[in-house]
C-alpha positions in Angstrom: -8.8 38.8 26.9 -8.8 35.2 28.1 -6.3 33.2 26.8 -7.1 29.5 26.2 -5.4 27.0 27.9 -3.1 24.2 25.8 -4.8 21.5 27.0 -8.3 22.2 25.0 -6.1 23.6 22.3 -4.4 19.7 22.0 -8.3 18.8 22.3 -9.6 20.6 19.9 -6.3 19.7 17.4 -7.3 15.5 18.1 -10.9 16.4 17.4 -10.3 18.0 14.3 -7.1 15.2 12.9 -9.9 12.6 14.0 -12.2 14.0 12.0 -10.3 14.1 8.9 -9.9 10.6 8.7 -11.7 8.9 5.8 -13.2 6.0 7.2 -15.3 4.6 4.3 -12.3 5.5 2.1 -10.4 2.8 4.6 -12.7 0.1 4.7 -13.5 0.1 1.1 -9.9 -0.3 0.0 -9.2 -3.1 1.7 -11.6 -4.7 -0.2 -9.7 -3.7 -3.2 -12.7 -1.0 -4.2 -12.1 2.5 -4.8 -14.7 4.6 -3.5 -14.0 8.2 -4.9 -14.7 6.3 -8.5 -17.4 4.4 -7.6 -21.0 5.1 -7.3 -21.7 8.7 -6.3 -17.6 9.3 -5.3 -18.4 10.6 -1.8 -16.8 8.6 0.9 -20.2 8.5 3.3 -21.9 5.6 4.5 -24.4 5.5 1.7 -22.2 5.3 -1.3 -20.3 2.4 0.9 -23.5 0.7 1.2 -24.0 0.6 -2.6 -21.2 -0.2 -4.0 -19.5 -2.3 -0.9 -22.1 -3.8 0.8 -24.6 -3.9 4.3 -21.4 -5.1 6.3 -18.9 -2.0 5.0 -21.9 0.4 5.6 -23.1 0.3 8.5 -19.0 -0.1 9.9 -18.5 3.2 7.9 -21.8 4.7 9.6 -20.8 3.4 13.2 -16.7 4.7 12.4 -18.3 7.9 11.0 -19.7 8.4 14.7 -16.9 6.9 16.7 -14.7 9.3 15.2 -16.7 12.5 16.3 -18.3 10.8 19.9 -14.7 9.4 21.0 -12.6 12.5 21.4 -15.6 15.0 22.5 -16.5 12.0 25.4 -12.3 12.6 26.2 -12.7 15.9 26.0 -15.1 16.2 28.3 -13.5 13.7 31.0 -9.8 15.5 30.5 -11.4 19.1 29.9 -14.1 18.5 32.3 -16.5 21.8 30.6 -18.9 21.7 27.8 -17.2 24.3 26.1 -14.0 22.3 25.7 -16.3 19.4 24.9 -18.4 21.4 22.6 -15.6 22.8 20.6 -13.8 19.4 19.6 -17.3 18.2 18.6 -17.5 20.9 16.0 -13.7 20.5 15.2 -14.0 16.7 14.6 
């Protein structure tokens, strides 16, 4: 059995911490709104776009993506295979 080396492990760890974060959930309150209570209560783009705004929405989309693209593109420079790649996409 292969064993996998620390490096993707650290990798796939980022991935998945970046993926937790909330960005809509950040935006929105520094605005002052809560997003869990308002509109629909999910944190996506869509329910920051109603009850925040064009501006908060489409940052939420774009952060939404930066937060899965950014550590898969490191990933893939510091790993340098698509599996290590690959697996902090699904992580994050």
């Amino acid at each position: 059995m292969e064993q996998t080396p620390p490096l993707t492990l650290a990798l796939v760890a980022v991935g998945y911490a970046c993926g937790l974060v909330p960005t809509g959930v950040w935006l929105t309150r520094r605005r002052g709104i809560d997003l869990r209570g308002s509109g629909s209560g999910n944190p996506g783009a869509t329910n920051v776009l109603r009850t925040a705004g064009a501006g908060l929405g489409v940052a939420t989309l774009l952060g939404d993506g930066l937060k899965a693209a950014l550590p898969t593109w490191i990933a893939w420079v510091l790993g340098g295979q698509i599996e290590v790649a690959s697996s902090v996409a699904l992580a994050a």
